[in-house]
C-alpha positions as CSV (number, residue, x, y, z in Angstrom):
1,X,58.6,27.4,42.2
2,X,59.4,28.7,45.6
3,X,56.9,30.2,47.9
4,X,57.8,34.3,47.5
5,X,59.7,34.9,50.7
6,X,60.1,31.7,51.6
7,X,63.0,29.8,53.2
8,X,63.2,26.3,50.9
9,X,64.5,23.6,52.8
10,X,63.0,25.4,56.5
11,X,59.0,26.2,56.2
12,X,55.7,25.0,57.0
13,X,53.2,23.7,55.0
14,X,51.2,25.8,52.7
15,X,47.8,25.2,50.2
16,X,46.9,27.6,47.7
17,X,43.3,27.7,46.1
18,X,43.0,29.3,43.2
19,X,40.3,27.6,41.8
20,X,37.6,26.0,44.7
21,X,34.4,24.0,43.8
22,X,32.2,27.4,43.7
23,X,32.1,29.7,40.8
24,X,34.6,29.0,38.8
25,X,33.3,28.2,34.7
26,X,34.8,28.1,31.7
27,X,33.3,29.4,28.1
28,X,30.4,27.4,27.9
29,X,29.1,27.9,31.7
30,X,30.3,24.4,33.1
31,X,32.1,24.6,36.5
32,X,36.4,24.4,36.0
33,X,38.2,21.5,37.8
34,X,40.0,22.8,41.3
35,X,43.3,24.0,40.8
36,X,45.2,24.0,44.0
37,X,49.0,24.5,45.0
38,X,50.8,22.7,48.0
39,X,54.1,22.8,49.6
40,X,54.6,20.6,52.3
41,X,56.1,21.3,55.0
42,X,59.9,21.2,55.1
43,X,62.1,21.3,58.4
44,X,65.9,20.2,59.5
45,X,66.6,16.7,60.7
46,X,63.7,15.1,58.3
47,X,63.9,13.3,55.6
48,X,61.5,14.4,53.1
49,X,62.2,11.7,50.5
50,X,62.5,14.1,47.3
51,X,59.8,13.1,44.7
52,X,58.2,10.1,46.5
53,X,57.6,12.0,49.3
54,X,56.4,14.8,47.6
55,X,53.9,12.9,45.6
56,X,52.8,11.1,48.4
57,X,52.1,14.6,50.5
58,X,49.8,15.0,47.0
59,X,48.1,11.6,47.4
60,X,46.8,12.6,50.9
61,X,45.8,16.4,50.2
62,X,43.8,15.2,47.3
63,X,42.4,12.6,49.1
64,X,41.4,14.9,51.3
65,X,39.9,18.1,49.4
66,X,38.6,15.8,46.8
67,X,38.8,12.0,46.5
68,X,39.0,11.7,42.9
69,X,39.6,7.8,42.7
70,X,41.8,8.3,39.5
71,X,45.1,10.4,39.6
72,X,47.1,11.9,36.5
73,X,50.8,11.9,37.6
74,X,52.9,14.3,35.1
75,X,56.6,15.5,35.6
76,X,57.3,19.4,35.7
77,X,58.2,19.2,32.6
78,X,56.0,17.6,31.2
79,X,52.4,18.8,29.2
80,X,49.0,16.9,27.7
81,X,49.4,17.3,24.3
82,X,46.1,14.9,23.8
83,X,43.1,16.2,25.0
84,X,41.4,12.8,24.9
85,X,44.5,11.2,26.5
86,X,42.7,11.0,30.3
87,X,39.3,10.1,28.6
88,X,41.3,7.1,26.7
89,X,42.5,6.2,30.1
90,X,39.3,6.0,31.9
91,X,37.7,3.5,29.5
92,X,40.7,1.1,30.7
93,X,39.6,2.2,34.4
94,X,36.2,2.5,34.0
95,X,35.7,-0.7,32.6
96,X,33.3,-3.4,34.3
97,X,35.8,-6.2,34.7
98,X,38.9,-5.4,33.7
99,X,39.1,-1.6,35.4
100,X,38.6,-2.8,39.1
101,X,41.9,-4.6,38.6
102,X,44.2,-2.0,37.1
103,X,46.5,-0.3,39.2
104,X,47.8,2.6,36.2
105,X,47.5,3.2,32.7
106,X,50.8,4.0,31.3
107,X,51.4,5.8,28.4
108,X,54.9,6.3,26.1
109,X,57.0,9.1,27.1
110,X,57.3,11.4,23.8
111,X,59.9,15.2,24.0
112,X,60.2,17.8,22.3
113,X,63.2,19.5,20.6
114,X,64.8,16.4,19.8
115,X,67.4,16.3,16.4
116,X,65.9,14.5,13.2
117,X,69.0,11.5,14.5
118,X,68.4,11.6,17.9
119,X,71.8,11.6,18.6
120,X,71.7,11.8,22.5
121,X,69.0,8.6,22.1
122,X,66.5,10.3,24.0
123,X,63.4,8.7,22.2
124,X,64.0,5.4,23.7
125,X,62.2,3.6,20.6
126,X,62.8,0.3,21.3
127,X,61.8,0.6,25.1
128,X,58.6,2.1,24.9
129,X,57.6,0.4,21.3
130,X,59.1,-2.8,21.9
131,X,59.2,-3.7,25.5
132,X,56.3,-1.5,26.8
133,X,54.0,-3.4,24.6
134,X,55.4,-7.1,24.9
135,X,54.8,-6.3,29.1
136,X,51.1,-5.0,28.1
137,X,50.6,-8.8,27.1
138,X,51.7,-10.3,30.2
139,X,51.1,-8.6,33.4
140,X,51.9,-4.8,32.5
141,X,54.2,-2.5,31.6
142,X,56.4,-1.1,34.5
143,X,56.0,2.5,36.0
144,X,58.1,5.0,34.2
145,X,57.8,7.7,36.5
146,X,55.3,10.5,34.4
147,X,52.7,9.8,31.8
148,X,50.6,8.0,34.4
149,X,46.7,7.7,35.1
150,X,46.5,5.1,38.9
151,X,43.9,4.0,40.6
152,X,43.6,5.8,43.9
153,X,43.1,2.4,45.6
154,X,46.3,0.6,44.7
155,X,48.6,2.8,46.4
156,X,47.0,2.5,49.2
157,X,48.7,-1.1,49.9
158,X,45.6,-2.9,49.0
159,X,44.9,-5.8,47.2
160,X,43.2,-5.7,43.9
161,X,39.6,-7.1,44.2
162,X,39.0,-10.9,43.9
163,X,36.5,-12.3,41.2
164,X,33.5,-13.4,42.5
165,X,32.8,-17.2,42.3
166,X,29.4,-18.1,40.9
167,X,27.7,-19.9,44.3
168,X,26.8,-23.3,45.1
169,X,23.6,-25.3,44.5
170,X,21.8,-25.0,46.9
171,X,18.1,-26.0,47.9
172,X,15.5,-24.5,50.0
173,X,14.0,-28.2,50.7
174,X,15.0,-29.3,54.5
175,X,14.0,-26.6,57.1
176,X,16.8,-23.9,58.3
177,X,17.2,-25.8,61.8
178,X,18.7,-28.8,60.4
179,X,22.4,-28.4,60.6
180,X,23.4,-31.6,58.9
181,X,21.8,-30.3,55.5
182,X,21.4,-27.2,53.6
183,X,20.0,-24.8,56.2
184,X,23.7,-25.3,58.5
185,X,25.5,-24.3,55.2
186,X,23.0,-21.4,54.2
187,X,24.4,-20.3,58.0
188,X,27.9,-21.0,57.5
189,X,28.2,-19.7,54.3
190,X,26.8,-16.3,55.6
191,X,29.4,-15.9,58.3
192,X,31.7,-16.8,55.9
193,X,30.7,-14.0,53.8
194,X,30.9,-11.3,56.7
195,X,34.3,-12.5,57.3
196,X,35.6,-12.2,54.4
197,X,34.0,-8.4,53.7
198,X,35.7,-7.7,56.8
199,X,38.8,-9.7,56.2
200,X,38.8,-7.9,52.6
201,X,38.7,-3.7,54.6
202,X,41.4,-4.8,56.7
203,X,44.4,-5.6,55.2
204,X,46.3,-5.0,58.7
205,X,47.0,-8.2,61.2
206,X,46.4,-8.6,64.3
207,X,49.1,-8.3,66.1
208,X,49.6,-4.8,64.7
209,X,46.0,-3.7,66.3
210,X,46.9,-4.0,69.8
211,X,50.7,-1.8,69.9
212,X,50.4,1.9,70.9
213,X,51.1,4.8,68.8
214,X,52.7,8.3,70.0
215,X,51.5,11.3,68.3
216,X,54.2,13.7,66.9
217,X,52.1,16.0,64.2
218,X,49.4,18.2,64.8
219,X,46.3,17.1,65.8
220,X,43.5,16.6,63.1
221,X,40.5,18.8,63.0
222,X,38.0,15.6,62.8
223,X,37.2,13.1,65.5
224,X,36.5,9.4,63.7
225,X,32.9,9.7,65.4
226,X,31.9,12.8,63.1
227,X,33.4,10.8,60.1
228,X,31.6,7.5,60.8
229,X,28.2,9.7,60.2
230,X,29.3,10.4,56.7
231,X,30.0,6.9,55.5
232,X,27.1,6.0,53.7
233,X,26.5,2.7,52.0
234,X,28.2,0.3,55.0
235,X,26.0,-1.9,57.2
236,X,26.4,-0.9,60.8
237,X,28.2,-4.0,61.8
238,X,30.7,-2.4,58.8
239,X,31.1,0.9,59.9
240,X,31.5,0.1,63.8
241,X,34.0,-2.6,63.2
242,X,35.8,0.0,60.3
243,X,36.2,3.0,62.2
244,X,37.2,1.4,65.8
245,X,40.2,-0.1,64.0
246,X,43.2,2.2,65.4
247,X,45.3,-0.4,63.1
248,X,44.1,2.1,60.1
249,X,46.3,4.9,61.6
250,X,49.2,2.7,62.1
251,X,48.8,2.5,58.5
252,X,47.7,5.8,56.7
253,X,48.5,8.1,59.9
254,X,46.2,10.1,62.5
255,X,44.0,11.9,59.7
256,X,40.3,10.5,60.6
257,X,39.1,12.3,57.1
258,X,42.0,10.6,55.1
259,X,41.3,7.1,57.0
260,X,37.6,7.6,56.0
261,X,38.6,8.5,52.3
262,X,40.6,5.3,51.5
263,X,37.2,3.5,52.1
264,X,35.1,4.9,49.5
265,X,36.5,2.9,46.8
266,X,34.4,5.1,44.2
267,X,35.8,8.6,45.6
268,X,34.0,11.3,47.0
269,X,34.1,13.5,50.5
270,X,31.8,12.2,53.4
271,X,28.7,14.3,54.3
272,X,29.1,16.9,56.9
273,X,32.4,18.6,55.6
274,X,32.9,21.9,55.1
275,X,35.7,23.9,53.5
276,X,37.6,25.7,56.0
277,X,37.6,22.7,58.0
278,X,39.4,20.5,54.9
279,X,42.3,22.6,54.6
280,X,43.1,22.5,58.2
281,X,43.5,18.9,57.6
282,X,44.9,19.0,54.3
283,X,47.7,21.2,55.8
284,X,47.9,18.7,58.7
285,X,48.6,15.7,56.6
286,X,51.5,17.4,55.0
287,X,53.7,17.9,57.7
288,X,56.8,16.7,58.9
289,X,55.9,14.5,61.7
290,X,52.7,13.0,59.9
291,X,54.4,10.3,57.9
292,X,56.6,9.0,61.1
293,X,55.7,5.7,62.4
294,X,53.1,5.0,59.7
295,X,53.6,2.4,56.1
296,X,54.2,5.4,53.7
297,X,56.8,5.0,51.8
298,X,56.9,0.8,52.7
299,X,53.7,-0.1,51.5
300,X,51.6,2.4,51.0
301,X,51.5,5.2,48.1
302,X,55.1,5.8,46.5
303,X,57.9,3.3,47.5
304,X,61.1,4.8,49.5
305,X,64.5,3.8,49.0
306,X,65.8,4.5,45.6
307,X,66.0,7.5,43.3
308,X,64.4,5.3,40.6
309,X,61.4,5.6,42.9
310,X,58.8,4.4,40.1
311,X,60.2,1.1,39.5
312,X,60.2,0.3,43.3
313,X,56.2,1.5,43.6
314,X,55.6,-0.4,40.3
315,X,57.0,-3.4,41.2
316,X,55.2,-3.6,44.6
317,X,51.7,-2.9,43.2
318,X,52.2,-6.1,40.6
319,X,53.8,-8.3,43.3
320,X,50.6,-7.7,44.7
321,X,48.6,-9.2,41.6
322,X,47.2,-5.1,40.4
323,X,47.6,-5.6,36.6
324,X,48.8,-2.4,34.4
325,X,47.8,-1.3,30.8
326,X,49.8,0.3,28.6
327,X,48.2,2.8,26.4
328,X,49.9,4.4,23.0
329,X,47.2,6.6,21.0
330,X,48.3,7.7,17.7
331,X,48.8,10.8,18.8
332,X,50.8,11.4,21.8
333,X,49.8,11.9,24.8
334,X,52.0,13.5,26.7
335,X,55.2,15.5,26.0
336,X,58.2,16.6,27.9
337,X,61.9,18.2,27.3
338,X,64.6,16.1,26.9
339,X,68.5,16.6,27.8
340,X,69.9,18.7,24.5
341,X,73.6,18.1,25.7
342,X,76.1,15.6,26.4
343,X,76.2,16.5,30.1
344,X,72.8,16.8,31.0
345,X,72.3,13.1,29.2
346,X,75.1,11.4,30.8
347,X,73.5,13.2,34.2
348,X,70.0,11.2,33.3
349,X,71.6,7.9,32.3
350,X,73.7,7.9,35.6
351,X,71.0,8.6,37.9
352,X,69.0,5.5,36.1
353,X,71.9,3.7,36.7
354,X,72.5,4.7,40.3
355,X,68.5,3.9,41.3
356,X,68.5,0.3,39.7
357,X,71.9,-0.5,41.7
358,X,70.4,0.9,44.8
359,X,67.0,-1.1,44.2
360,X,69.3,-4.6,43.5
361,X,70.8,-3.9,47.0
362,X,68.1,-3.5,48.6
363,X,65.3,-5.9,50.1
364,X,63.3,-5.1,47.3
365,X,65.3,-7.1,44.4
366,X,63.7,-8.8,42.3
367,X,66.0,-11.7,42.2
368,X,64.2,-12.6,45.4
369,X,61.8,-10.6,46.4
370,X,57.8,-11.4,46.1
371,X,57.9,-15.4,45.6
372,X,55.1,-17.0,46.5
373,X,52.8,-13.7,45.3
374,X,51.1,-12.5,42.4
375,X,53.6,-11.6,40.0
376,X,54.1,-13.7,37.1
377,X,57.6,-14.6,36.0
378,X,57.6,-12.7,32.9
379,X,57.4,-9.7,34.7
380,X,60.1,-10.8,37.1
381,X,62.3,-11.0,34.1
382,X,61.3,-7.6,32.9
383,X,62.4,-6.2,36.3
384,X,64.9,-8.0,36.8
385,X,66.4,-6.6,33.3
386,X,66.0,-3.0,34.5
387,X,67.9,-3.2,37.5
388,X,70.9,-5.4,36.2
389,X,71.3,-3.3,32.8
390,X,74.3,-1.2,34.6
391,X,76.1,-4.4,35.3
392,X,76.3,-5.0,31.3
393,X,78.6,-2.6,31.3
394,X,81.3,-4.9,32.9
395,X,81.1,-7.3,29.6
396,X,80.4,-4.5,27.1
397,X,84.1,-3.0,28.9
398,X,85.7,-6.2,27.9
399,X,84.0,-6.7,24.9
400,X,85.9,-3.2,23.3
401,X,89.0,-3.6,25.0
402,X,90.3,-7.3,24.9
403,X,90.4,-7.2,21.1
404,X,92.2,-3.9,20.7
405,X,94.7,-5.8,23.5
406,X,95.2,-8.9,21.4
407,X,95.5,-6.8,18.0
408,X,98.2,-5.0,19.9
409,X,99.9,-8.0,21.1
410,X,99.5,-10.4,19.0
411,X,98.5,-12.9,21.6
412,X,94.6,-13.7,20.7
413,X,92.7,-15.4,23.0
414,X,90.2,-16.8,21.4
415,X,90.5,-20.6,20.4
416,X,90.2,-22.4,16.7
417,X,87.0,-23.8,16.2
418,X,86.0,-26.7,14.5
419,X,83.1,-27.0,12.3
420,X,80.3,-28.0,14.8
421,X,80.8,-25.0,17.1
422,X,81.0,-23.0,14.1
423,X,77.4,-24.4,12.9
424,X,76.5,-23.4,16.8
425,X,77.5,-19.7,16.5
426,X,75.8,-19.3,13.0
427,X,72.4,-20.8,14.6
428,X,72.8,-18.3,17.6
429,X,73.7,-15.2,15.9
430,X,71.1,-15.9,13.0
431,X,68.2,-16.6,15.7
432,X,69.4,-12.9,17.4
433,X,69.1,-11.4,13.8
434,X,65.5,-13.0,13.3
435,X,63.9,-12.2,16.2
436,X,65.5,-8.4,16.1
437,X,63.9,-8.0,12.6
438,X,60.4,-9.8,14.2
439,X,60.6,-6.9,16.3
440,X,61.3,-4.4,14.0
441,X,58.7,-5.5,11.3
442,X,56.0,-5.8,14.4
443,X,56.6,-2.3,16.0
444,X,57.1,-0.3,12.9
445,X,61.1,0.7,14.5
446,X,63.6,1.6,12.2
447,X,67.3,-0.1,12.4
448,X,68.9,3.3,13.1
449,X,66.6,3.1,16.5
450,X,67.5,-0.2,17.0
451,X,70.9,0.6,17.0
């Protein structure tokens, strides 16, 4: 909804709070979430990215006003039809081993107002009850763009956390100057350890640390030395080395409060903040010039370069070894409006159509993009199937037309086959029809959906 008064595509950035973190409860006296509206700001001459930029202007005003390390990402049309849905998604999260490694839970994307035969196909059955869950038991379903609970941390271009190995023997016998025994690898194994805490916060290389940065957007209301005062729980060796990193705002940008908030890996605001002060801020990260020269949109938060912008920031976070979950509760969670005409559909299917072409094109391919990372080869495939699906289309062309032609004609094309190849085609169309009914009897899907 447009600001009242407001030029669209010309304005600057705005924040609305309609509900802050004073005095706000509900029926039974416990204090209401904050409810906050944004519009970033909008000028000539910049590209603002359409969704992914918008929901990455989101990532760093929340991050921010409140540093909630989970995020609930919901299209406009879209509503929670589950009230347990985000508490179903934070035992996946939450969870001691597992959570720390989980870049989004993903849940099916039911609509309303859809005809008993689904005639438009709008339900995608087989997609979300067929393929959604064979991903779940490899690395993850993919990122469908709404229905989505992330971890704050794996946008932020960061690794997932590595298991910790259980330590060496090690005994206390010879004294800690003898360096040919245990006490030189007590020694080395605690440098060791520093380096790789260090090595773990800084994700940036070297060679990026020394180059110079000009400033295009406002300047920020913080200084990094009144943040560094905040950060509680960091050795001093930590914060010093942390905070006089100017690599971080090659990264994230010149916001000193949202540098410090991508630290805190279990959310929260650092101490001496105040209010008035956070929404100049939040209002400076949000504007035109912020994002220029910095990794948003390459590696950090949502991807750039495609209208299908949540395959693109899916793919990237599993390439990177984040693992996804994919979460279907008996009821639904979440339901949106789907396309009740012909037009609108065909609209939908084109734009899918138009982002995976765009994304096969583009450095970002998964025919050869991400070797030698994290990303299993299962998933490849599964990517790589929903960026060449608009190229079946070529085949499926043929597939209606060269009969009808040779009907016509009378010219077939087709050779005579003898009675081995013959035994060959039975085996392959009879192992299509087994495995189709495997998957029909496993998922509960009808044969009209499959069809």
């Amino acid at each position: 909804t447009p600001w009242p008064g407001n030029i669209t595509r010309d304005h600057p950035g705005m924040i609305q709070v309609y509900l802050g973190s004073e005095g706000a409860l509900d029926v039974e006296g416990k204090e209401l979430p904050r409810l906050v509206y944004v519009s970033r700001e909008k000028r000539p001459g910049y590209n603002h990215h359409k969704k992914a930029g918008a929901m990455n202007s989101l990532i760093r005003v929340s991050a921010v006003l409140t540093n909630a390390p989970f995020m609930l990402n919901l299209d406009c049309d879209h509503y929670i039809n589950n009230s347990k849905a985000v508490r179903e998604a934070m035992c996946f999260l939450m969870e001691p081993q597992l959570g720390k490694k989980l870049c989004y839970v993903q849940f099916p994307q039911r609509f309303d107002g859809i005809d008993r035969h689904d005639r438009y196909a709008n339900r995608n059955v087989v997609f979300f009850d067929i393929n959604m869950k064979g991903l779940d038991g490899v690395q993850g379903p993919v990122y469908v763009g709404t229905g989505c609970v992330f971890n704050r941390q794996s946008l932020y271009g960061y690794d997932p956390p590595v298991s910790e190995k259980r330590p060496k023997m090690t005994c206390d016998c010879w004294p800690s100057w003898c360096c040919c025994c245990c006490g030189g690898s007590r020694k080395k194994s605690k440098k060791k350890g520093q380096r790789s805490l260090l090595g773990g916060l800084y994700p940036m290389k070297k060679k990026m640390m020394g180059k110079k940065y000009t400033r295009k957007a406002s300047a920020p209301v913080f200084d990094l030395e009144e943040i560094e005062e905040g950060l509680e729980g960091y050795e001093e060796l930590e914060k010093s080395s942390l905070m006089s990193q100017k690599s971080f705002e090659k990264r994230f940008g010149q916001s000193p409060v949202f540098i410090a908030s991508t630290l805190m890996e279990n959310g929260g605001l650092p101490e001496g903040t105040n209010s008035q002060s956070l929404i100049k801020e939040a209002i400076h990260v949000i504007s035109c010039g912020y994002k220029e020269k910095t990794e948003w949109g390459k590696e950090v938060g949502w991807i750039y370069g495609s209208v299908t912008e949540d395959i693109l920031t899916g793919f990237k976070m599993h390439c990177r070894g984040w693992r996804s979950v994919y979460c279907s509760p008996k009821r639904p969670a979440f339901k949106g409006s789907a396309p009740i005409n012909l037009s609108d559909r065909l609209h939908q299917v084109l734009r899918w159509a138009l982002g995976s072409i765009e994304i096969f094109l583009s450095h970002h391919c998964p025919l050869w993009y991400g070797y030698g990372g994290k990303l299993k080869l299962l998933e490849r495939l599964a990517y790589i199937n929903t960026i060449v699906y608009p190229f079946t289309s070529i085949p499926l062309l043929a597939y209606c037309t060269i009969p009808a032609v040779c009907l016509l004609t009378g010219k077939f094309i087709i050779p005579t086959l003898n009675n081995l190849a013959s035994i060959w085609f039975l085996a392959l169309f009879i192992s299509i029809i087994a495995t189709s009914v495997l998957e029909l009897r496993w998922s509960g899907v009808s044969i009209q959906d499959l069809w």
